[in-house]
C-alpha positions as CSV (number, residue, x, y, z in Angstrom):
1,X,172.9,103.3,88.9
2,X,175.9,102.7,86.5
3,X,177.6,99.5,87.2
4,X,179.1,99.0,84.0
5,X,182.3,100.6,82.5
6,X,184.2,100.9,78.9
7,X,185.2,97.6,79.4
8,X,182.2,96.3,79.8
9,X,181.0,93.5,77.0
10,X,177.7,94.7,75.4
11,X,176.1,91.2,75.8
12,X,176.8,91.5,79.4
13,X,174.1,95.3,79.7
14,X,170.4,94.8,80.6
15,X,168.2,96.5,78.1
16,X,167.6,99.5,80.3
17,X,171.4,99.9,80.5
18,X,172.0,99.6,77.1
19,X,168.5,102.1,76.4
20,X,170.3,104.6,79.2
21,X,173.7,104.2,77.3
22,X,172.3,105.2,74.3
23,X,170.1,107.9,75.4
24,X,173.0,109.2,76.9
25,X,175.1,109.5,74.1
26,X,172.4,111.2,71.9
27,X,172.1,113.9,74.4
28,X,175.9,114.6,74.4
29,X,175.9,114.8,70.8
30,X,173.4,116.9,70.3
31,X,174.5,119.6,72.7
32,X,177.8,119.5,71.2
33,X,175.4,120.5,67.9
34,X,173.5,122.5,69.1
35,X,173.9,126.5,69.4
36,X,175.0,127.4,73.2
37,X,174.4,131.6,72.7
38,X,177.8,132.3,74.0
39,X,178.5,134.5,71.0
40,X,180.3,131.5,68.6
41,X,178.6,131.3,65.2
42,X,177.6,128.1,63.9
43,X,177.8,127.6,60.0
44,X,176.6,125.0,57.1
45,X,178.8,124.2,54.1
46,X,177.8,124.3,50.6
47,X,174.0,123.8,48.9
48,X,173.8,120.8,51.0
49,X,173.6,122.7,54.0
50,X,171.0,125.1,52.8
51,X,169.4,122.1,52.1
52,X,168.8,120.5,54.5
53,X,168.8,123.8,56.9
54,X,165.5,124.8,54.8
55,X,164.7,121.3,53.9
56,X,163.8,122.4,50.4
57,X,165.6,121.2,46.5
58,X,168.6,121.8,45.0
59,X,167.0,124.2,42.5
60,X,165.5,126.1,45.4
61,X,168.6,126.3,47.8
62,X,170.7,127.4,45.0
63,X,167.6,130.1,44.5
64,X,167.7,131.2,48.5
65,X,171.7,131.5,48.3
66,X,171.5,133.8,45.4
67,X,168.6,136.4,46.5
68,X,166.9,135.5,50.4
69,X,170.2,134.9,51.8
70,X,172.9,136.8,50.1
71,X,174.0,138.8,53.0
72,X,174.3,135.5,54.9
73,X,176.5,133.7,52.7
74,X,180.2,133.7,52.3
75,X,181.4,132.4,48.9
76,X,185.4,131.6,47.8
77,X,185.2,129.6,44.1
78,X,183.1,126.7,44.7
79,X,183.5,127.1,48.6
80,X,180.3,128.1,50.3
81,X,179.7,128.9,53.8
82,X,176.8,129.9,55.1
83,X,176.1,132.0,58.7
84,X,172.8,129.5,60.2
85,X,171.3,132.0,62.2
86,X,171.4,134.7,59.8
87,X,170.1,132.7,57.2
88,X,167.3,131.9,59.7
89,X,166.6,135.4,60.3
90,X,167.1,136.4,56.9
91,X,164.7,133.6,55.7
92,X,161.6,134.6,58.5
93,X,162.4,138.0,57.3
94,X,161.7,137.4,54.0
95,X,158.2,135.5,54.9
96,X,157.0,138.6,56.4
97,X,156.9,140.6,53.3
């Protein structure tokens, strides 16, 4: 039951509506994110996306990039890019040992 548009002034949405809005949003976002399996490869950028892939230090991301993940990682200078799934795999890989 949508009965409210783009035009719409905030102040004029129930707090449901504005709840279902939101909600609504979040889930579009984060299938846009998200990996769909149709064969496109998602990557992070840089330490930072090791980071917070792994959730772990600087110190220890720099660690991963240089031995766990090696074959993962695509480096150009101070450019870093990172394949996520392999690094996933890679990283469970290296747990099993």
């Amino acid at each position: 039951m949508k009965n409210y548009d783009d035009e719409t002034p905030i102040v004029m949405l129930t707090v449901g509506q504005l709840k279902a809005l939101i909600n609504e949003k979040v889930e579009e976002d984060s299938k846009q994110e998200s990996f769909d399996g149709s064969g496109e490869e998602s990557y992070v950028h840089g330490l930072s996306g090791i980071r917070r892939l792994f959730n772990v230090s600087h110190a220890t991301a720099q660690r991963y990039k240089d031995t766990i993940l090696k074959e993962a990682v695509m480096q150009n200078g101070r450019k870093i890019i990172v394949d996520r799934n392999k690094a996933i795999e890679l990283f469970k890989q290296s747990k099993e040992k």
